[in-house]
N, C-alpha and C positions, 0 to 999 in steps of 0.2 A: 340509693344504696341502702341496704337491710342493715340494721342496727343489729349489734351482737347477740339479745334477746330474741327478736325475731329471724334474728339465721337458727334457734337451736332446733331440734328435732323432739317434737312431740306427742308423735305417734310412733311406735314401735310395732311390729306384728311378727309374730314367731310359727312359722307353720311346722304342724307338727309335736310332738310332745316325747313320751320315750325319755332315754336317761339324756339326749341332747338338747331337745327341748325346755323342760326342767331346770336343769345344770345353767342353760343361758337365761331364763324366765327369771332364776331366782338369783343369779350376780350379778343382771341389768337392774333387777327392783332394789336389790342392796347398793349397787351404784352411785345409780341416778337418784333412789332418794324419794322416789315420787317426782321428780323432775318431769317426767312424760308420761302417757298413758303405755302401757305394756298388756297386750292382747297374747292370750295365745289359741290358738285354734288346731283341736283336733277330733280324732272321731275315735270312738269306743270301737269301731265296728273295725279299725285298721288296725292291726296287729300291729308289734314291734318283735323287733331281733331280740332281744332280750337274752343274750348268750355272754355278751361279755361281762363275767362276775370278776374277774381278777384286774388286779392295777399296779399300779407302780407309785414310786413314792407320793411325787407333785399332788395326787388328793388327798393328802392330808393338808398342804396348805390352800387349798380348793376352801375343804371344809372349814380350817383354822379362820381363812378370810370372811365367809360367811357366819363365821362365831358358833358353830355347830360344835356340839360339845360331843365328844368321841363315844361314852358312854349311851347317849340319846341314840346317837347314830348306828350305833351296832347294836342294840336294841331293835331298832324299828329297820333293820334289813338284814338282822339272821345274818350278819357279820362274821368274820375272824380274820383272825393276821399273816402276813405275808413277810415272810425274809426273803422270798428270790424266788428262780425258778429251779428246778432240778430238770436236767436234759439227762435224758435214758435211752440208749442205743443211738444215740447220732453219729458218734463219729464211729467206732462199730459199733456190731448188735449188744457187745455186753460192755460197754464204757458207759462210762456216766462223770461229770459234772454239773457244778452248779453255777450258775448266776447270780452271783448276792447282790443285795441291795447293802450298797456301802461300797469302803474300801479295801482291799487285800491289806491286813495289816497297820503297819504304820511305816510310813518311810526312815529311814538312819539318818540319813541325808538330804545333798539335793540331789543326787540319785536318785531316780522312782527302786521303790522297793523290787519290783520283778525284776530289774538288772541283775542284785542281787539273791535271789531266786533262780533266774538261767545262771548265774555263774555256781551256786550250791550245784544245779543240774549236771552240770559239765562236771563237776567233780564226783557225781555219784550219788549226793543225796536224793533218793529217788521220795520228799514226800510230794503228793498234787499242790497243785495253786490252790485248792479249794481249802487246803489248811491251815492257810492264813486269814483265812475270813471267819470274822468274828459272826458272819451272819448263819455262815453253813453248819459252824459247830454248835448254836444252840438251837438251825433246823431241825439237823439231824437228828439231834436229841428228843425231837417234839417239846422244844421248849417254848415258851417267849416272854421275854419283858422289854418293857420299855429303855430304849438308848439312855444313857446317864448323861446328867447337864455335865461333868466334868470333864473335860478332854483330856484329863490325864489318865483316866479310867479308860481300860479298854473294851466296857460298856458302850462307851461313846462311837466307837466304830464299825457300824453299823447303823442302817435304815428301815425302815417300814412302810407299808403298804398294809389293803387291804380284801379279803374277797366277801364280795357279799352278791345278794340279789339284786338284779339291775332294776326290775319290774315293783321292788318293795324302794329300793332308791327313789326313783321318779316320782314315786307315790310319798316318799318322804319330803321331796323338795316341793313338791306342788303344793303341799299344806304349807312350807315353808315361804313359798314366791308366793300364796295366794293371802296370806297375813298380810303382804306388804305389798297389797295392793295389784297384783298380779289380777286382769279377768281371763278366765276360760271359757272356751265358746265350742260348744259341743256342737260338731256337723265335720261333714263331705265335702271337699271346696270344688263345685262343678265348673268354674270360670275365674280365668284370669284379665285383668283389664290392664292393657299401655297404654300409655300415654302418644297417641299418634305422631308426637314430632318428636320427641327424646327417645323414647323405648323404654321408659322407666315405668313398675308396676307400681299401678294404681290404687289397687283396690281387690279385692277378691268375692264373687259372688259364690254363695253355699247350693248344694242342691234344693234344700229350702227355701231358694230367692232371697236370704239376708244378703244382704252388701256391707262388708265391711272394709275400709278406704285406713291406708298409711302412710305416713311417709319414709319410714326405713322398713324392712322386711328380711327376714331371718329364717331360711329357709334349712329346718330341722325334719324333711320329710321322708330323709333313708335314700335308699335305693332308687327313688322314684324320682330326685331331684326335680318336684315339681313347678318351683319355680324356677331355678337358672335352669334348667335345662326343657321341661316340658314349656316352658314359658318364654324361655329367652335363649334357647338351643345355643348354649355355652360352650359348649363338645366336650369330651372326654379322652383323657389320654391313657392309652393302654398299656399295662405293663406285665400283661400276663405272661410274653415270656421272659421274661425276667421271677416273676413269682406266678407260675403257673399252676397250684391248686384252686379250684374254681367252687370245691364244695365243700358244705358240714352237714353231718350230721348229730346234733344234740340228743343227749338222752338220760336227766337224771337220776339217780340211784339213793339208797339209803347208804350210810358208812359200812363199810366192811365188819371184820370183826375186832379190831383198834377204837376203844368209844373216845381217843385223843387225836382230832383232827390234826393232820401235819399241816406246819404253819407255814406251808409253800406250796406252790404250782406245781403238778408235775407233767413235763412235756414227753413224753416216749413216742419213736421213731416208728413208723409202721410203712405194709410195703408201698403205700400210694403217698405219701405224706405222715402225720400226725395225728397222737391221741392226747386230748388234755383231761386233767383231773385237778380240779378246784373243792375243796372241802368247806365247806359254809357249817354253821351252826345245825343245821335241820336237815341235812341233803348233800351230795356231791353233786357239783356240776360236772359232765363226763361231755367228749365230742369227740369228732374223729374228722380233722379238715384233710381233704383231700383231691386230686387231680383225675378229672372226670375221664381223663384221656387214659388211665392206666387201672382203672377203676370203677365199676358202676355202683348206682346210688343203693340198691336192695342190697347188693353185697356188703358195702361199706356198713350201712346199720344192722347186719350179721352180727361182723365183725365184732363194731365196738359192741353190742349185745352180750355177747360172749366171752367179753373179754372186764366187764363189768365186777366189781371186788363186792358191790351190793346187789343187792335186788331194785331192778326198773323200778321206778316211780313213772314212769308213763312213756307210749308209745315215741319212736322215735322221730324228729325233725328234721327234714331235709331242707338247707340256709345255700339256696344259690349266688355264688356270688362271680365280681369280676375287677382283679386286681388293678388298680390306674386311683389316675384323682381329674378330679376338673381342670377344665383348659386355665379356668379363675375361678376362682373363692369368690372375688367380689365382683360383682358385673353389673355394673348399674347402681339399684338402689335395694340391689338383693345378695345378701350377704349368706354363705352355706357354714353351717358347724354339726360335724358327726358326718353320718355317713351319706348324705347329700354332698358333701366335697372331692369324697372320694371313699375306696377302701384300702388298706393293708391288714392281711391274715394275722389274725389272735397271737399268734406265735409268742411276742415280748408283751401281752399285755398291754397295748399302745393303745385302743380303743375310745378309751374315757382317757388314756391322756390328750391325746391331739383334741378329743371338746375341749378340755381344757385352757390347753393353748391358742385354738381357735378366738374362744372367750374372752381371755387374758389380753390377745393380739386386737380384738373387737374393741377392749375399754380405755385401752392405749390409743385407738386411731380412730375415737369415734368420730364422726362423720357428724356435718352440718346439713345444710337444705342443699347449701352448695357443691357437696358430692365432692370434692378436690382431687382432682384426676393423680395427682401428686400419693394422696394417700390412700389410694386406691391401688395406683401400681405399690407401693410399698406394703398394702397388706397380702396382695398378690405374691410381689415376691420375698416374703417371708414364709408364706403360707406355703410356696410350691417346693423350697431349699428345705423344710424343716420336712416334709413329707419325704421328700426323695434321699435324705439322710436315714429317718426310718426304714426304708426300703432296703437302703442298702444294708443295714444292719440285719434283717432279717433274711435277703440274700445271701448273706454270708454264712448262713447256718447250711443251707444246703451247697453252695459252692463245698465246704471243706469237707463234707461228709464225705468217709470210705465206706459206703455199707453196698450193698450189691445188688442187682436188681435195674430194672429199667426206668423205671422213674427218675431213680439218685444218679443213673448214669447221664440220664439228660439233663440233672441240673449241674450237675458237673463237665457238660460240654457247653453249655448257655455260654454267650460272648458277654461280659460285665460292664456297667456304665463306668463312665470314665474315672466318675470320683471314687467309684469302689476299687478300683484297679489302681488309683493314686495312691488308696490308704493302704492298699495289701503291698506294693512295691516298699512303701516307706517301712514299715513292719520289718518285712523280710531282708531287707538293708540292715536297722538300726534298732530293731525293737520299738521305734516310738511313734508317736499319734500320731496322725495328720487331722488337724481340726477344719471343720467347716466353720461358718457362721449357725446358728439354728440347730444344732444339732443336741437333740433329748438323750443320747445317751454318752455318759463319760466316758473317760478313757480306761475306766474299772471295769466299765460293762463292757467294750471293745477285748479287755486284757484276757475277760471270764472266759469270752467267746474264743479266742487264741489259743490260752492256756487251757479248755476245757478238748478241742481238736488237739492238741498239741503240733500246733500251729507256730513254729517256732523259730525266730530269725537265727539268722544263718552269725552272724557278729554280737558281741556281750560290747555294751558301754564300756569302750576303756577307762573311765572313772571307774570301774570296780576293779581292772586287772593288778591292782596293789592289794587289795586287802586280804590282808592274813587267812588262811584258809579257815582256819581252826577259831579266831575270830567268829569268823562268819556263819559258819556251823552250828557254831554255840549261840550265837545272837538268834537265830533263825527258831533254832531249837525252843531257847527260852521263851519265844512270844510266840511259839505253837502250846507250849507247857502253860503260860497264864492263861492263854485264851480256853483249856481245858477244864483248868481249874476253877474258873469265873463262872464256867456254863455248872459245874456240878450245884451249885448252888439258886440255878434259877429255879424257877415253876414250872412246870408242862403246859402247854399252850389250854388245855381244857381249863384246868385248874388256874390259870389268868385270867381267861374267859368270864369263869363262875366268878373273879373278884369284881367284874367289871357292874356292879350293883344290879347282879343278878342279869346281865346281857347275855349268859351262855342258858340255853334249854340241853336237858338229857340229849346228846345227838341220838340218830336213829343208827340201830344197827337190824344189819343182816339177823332173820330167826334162827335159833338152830333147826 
């Protein structure tokens, strides 16, 4: 029997590199400590997707964990900050809501605050959900600072994210995984080696003829899933009709004629799908994801073309993709994090969250020589509950849409998975959550998405049907009124920028 020491795992192998790559190279090396050797292998010569710039909050404690200090970090990736998303023509063409990162308000009670909200509604006061969020009032404004450590401040009530370049990322971590001992091994992997009586990979050979041999392997190589799936044909489960756009088109720009990047995402509704606009330091990241079946690829980068607030920075990229995730995450002794596992469309930002979580789920259930079939189905099924939570959350953006048109009509006749169809019952009953296990987004970002459709249950919590009408108006009132008055006094998001020890450059604008 193996002593503890020699069960541990001392070779690692990461194929592939990109912001998934990276991201796992550099919180294995911070982990382990130097405990094992950490290889990663990829090639100059393979591109990466490089499209997902926007996040959601969880990378800030990503980077907080690897001691990364904010300032360095937006610096070296052409950085800026994020309150939310703004959604533009979804539920019609001229609606709009936001999504904030944080919470609508503050509760009264133990009432959730939107009870009393629908019941101001019912009575007439027509302000949006989106006026209770301390995040959207100093969006709007092109503001940003930092949340206040006091929770009595309604500073405090709100979160943060960030958007930046994926490609200056990857490039920041790998100086970072490579200080602490990270090797990289520049090549083509032309051969995979099993193990002829387990099925477990061995080893991988380069086109070069090097061999390089491990014992766990972490399979970061995209779309290509080249080892679960070219290697150990894992299968793939399909979820395109449920989220049936299949393409993007990328195409950066200079800023418009605003030199104050808006400190949010903007998603606006188009007729095949979606257009995003991400504001970075140097550039807008611009796309247009869309459903090949109502839409072809020349027209699409037309479109978003044309529809650009700068001038192109370079010709357009057409990102094929196809909505599902792997049958397993972990299969053997090859573990997938990013888009080897699976995909779900940009839509919330989820991208670099699920590496994330991926990662996080990896350091929690590392794995010995002995592989424990035990913790294998449990990173399995954390991995498949947390994904298909995200899906449904992004299903739900085009379920509720009224806009018109054949695309929105057939996401609007799609049949719904079952747990999406448990949350929307419980809703329209009670107003309130149905929780999963795994599940990345709270019940704020659930309420955004409700209260931005105006998606709205049919019954008010009888816990509010006492409260003084005139009461309630006025309380509502009052913490629209501070929330107002707190934002006159911040900074515009440029002007945060420039304090961040010089981490903001002139952005680009449009010429006259």
């Amino acid at each position: 029997m193996m002593g503890e020491d020699a069960r541990k795992i001392r070779r690692v192998m990461i194929v592939g590199g990109g912001s998934a790559g990276w991201m796992t190279a550099a919180m294995l090396a911070h982990a382990l400590k130097q405990d094992c050797a950490i290889t990663l292998v990829e090639s100059e010569e393979i591109g990466t997707i490089g499209v997902g710039e926007a996040t959601i909050p969880p990378i800030r404690l990503f980077n907080q964990t690897l001691g990364i200090d904010e300032r360095d970090f937006l610096r070296a990736t052409k950085g800026s900050f994020k309150l939310g998303i703004e959604f533009v023509g979804w539920g019609r063409e001229d609606s709009r809501y936001f999504h904030p990162f944080g919470p609508f308000g503050r509760d009264f009670d133990m009432v959730p605050l939107h009870q009393y909200w629908l019941r101001a509604r019912a009575m007439g006061d027509d302000a949006p959900l989106d006026e209770h969020a301390m995040a959207w009032h100093i969006a709007r404004a092109g503001k940003f600072a930092h949340p206040a450590g006091d929770p009595r401040s309604v500073m405090s009530t709100f979160d943060y994210a960030y958007h930046f370049d994926a490609g200056l990322y990857a490039r920041f971590l790998r100086d970072f995984a490579e200080q602490r001992g990270v090797t990289r091994i520049e090549g083509k992997i032309g051969d995979v080696a099993l193990d002829p009586e387990t099925g477990f990979v061995t080893g991988v050979t380069l086109q070069d003829g090097r061999h390089i041999e491990a014992e766990l392997f972490i399979d970061c190589s995209g779309f290509r899933g080249l080892l679960i799936e070219g290697a150990l044909k894992t299968g793939f489960e399909d979820w395109s009709h449920w989220l049936p756009c299949d393409r993007a088109v990328a195409m950066p720009s200079t800023h418009g004629p605003d030199a104050n990047p808006t400190p949010y995402t903007r998603s606006t509704a188009r007729e095949a799908g979606w257009q995003w606009r991400i504001p970075l330091q140097h550039r807008v990241g611009n796309g247009y994801v869309f459903c090949s079946a109502f839409l072809d690829e020349e027209r699409a980068a037309d479109l978003l073309a044309r529809r650009l607030e700068g001038e192109a920075l370079g010709d357009p990229r057409i990102v094929r993709f196809q909505a599902g995730r792997r049958r397993q995450h972990w299969n053997k002794n090859v573990i997938v994090v990013g888009l080897s596992s699976g995909f779900l469309e940009p839509l919330e930002s989820t991208s670099i969250a699920l590496i994330e979580t991926g990662i996080e789920r990896l350091k929690q259930l590392f794995p010995d020589k002995g592989f424990d079939p035990a913790v294998t189905a449990e990173y399995n099924s954390q991995s498949a509950e947390e994904m298909e939570r995200v899906r449904d959350f992004i299903l739900l953006h085009y379920r509720l849409s009224a806009r018109e048109g054949a695309f929105w009509q057939a996401c609007r006749d799609m049949a719904l998975p079952d747990s999406l169809a448990a949350k929307l019952e419980l809703w329209r009953a009670r107003g309130a959550f149905l929780r999963y296990r795994w599940e990345m987004f709270s019940p704020a970002s659930w309420l955004a998405i409700y209260g931005g459709f105006e998606h709205l249950p049919g019954r008010i919590d009888p816990g509010v049907a006492a409260v003084d009408t005139d009461e309630l108006a006025q309380g509502l009132e009052q913490m629209r009124a501070a929330i107002a008055r707190t934002v006159a006094d911040t900074p515009t998001h440029f002007e945060f920028l420039a304090t961040v020890d010089g981490a903001a450059a002139e952005p680009m604008r449009t010429p006259a």
